[in-house]
C-alpha positions in Angstrom: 0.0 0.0 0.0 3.1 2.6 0.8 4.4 1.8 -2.8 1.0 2.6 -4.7 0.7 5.8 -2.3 4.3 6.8 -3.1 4.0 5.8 -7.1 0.9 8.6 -7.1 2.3 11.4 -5.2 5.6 10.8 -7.9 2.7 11.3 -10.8 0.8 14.1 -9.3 3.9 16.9 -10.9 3.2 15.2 -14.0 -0.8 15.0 -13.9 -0.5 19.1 -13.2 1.6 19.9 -16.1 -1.1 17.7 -18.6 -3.9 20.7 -19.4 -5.0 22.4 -22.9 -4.9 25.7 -23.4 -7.6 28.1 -24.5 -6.7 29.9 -27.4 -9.9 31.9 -28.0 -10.6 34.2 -30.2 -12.7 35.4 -33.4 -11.2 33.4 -36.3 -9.7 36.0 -38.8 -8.4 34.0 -41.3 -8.9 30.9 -42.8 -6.8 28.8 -45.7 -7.0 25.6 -46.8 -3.6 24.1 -46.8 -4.1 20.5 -46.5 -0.6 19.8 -46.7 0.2 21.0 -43.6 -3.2 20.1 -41.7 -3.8 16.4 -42.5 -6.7 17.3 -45.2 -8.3 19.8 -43.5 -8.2 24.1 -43.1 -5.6 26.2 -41.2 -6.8 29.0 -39.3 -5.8 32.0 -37.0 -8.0 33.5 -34.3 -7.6 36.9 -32.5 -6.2 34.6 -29.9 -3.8 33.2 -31.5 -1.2 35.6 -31.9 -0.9 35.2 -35.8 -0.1 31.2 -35.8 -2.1 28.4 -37.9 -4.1 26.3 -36.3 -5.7 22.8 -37.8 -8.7 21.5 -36.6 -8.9 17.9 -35.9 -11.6 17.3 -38.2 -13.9 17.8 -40.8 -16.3 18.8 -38.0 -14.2 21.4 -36.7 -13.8 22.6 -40.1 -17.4 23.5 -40.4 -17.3 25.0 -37.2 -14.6 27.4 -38.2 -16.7 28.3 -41.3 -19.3 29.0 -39.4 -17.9 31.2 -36.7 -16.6 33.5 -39.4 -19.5 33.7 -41.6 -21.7 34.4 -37.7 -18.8 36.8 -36.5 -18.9 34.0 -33.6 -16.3 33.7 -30.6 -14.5 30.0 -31.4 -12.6 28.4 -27.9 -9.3 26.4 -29.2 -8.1 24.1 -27.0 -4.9 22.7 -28.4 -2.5 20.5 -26.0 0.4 22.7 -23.7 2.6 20.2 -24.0 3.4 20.1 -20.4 3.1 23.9 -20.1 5.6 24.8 -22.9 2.6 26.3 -25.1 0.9 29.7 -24.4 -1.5 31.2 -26.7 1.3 33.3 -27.7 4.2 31.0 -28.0 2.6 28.6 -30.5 4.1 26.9 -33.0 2.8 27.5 -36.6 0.2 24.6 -37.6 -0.6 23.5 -34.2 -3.1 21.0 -34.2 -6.6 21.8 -32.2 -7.6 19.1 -29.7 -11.4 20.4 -30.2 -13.1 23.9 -31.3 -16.0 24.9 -29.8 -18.1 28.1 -30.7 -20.0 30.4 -29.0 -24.2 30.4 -29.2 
């Protein structure tokens, strides 16, 4: 029982590090550059400090459309990589874990 107890409290600086960030934003631009995005649209939001971002899918490709045709708010959470990402350090064609959009 002191080994399990001792094997968690070594994961728990690990399990804190492991959260998505929220790169929110209106989307500005849009492009379809499938080569970089597995088949599916890069886009940037006000959030996003001028990077690419791919959605995972061709769901979250229609959500994009749709938040810039609506002028909708789109919430882009996209994987820290154990806290080395901020909304303004991304990389260029990050990959979204999921968009969601504003009602």
């Amino acid at each position: 029982m002191k080994r399990i107890l001792i094997a968690v409290l070594a994961l728990l600086p690990v399990l804190a590090f492991a959260t998505d960030i929220n790169c929110k934003g209106n989307v500005t631009w849009v492009m379809d550059y499938p080569g970089q995005c597995d088949g599916n649209t890069a886009f940037k939001t006000s959030g996003s400090n001028g990077k690419w971002i791919c959605p995972a899918s061709d769901k979250g490709n229609a959500i994009v459309l749709t938040a810039l045709a609506a002028g909708k708010t789109v919430h882009v959470y996209i994987d820290s990589v154990n806290g080395s990402f901020t909304c303004g350090t991304l990389p260029h064609y990050v990959k979204a874990r999921y968009v969601i959009i504003d009602p």
